[in-house]
C-alpha atoms as one frame of an Amber mdcrd trajectory, in Angstrom:
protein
   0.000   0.000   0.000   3.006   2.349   0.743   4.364   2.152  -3.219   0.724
   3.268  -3.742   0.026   5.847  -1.491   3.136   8.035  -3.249   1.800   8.005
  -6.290  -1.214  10.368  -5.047  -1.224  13.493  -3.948  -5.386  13.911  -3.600
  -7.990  12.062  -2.104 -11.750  12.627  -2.733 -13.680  10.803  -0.069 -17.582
  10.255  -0.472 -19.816  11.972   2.403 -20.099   8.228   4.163 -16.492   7.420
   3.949 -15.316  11.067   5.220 -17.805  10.616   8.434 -16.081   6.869   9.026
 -12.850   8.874   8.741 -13.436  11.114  11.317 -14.728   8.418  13.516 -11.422
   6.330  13.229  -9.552   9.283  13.972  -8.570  10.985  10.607 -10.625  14.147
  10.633  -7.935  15.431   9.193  -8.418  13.441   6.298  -4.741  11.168   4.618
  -1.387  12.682   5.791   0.367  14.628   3.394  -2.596  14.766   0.357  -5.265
  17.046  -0.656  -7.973  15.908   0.809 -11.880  16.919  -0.438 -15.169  15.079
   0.231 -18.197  14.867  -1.514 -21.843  15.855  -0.301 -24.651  17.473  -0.409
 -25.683  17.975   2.585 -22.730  18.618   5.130 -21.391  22.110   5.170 -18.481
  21.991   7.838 -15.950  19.767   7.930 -14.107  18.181  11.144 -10.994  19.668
   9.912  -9.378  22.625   8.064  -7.846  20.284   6.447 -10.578  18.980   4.487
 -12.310  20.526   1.869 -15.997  19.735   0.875 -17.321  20.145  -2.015 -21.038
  20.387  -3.706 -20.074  20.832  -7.430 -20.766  18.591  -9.647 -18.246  15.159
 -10.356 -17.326  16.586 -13.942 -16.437  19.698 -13.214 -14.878  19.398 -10.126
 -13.084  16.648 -12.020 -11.745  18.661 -14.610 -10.590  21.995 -12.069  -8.548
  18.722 -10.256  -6.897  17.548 -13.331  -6.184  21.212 -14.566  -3.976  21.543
 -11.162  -0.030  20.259 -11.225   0.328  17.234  -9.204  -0.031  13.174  -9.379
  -2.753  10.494  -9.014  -6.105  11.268  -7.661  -7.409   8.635  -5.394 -11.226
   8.390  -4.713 -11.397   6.690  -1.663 -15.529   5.662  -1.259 -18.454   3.507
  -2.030 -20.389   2.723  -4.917 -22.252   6.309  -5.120 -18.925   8.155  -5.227
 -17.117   6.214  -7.971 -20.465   5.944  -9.601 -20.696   9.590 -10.263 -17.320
   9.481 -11.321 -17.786   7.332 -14.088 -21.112   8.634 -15.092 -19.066  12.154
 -15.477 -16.459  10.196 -17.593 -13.366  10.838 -15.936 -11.901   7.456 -14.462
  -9.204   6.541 -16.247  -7.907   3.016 -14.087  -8.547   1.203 -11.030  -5.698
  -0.058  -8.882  -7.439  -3.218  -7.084  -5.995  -4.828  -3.995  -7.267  -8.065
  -3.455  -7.010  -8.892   0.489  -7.450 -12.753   0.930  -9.884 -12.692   3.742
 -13.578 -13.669   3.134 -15.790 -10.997   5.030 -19.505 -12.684   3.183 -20.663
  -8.946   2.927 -19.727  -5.349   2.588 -19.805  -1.981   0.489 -20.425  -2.264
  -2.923 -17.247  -0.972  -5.310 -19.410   0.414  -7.788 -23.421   1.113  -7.709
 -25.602  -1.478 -10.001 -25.862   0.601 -13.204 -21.961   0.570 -13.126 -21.655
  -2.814 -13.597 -20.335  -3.250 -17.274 -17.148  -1.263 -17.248 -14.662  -2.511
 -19.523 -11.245  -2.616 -18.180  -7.322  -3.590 -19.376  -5.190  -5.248 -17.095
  -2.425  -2.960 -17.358  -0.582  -4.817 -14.588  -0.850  -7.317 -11.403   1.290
  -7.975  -8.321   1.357 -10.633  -5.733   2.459  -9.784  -2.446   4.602 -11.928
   0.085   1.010 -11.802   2.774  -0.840 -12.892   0.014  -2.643  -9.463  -1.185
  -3.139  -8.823  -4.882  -2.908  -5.828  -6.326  -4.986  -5.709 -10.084  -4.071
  -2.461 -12.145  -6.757  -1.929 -14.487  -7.159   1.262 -17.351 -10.667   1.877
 -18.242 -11.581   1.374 -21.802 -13.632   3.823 -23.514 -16.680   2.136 -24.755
């Protein structure tokens, strides 16, 4: 996870995933990024540190990939990365596959995402037995 984490320099967190955040402890969002989240209806953050936004995904997209820097990460749930690719502007998906069945949990994309069609660009194995799955997103 650390080779990953230097690759980005902004995270966009969904409204759910910013209030789990601040309930483990990270109000302040991920050390050393940019750090925004996503909602509608919270005004205030926890943190200086953490901007929200209310724009809308494409064109708070493209003011992101306007700026100088790396990788942005969108770190949520299905509703997040689903407006993402509904405004057209993922361009991969870096996977890590953590062998441990959990039965249940939070969608990775919401059900009229389901058909995305993806490259393998690239895939690692790691020594505890995680997999990560580097995917580009194809244009359809």
């Amino acid at each position: 996870m650390g080779v990953f984490y230097r690759t980005i320099d902004t995270c966009v967190m969904g409204r759910k995933t910013y209030e789990q955040a601040v309930k483990f402890g990270m109000a302040d969002g991920y050390s050393g990024k940019s750090n925004y989240a996503l909602s509608r209806t919270l005004t205030k953050a926890a943190s200086k540190k953490v901007t929200f936004i209310r724009d809308d995904v494409a064109a708070f997209a493209e003011r992101l990939r306007a700026e100088n820097g790396k990788h942005i990460w969108l770190v949520g749930g299905a509703e997040l990365i689903g407006g993402f690719l509904d405004a057209g502007v993922v361009d991969e998906f870096v996977l890590h596959v953590i062998p441990h069945m959990i039965g249940e949990g939070i969608p990775l994309m919401s059900p009229r995402h389901r058909d995305v069609p993806l490259k393998l660009s690239s895939c690692r194995a790691f020594g505890d037995g995680v997999v990560m799955l580097h995917y580009s997103v194809e244009s359809s």
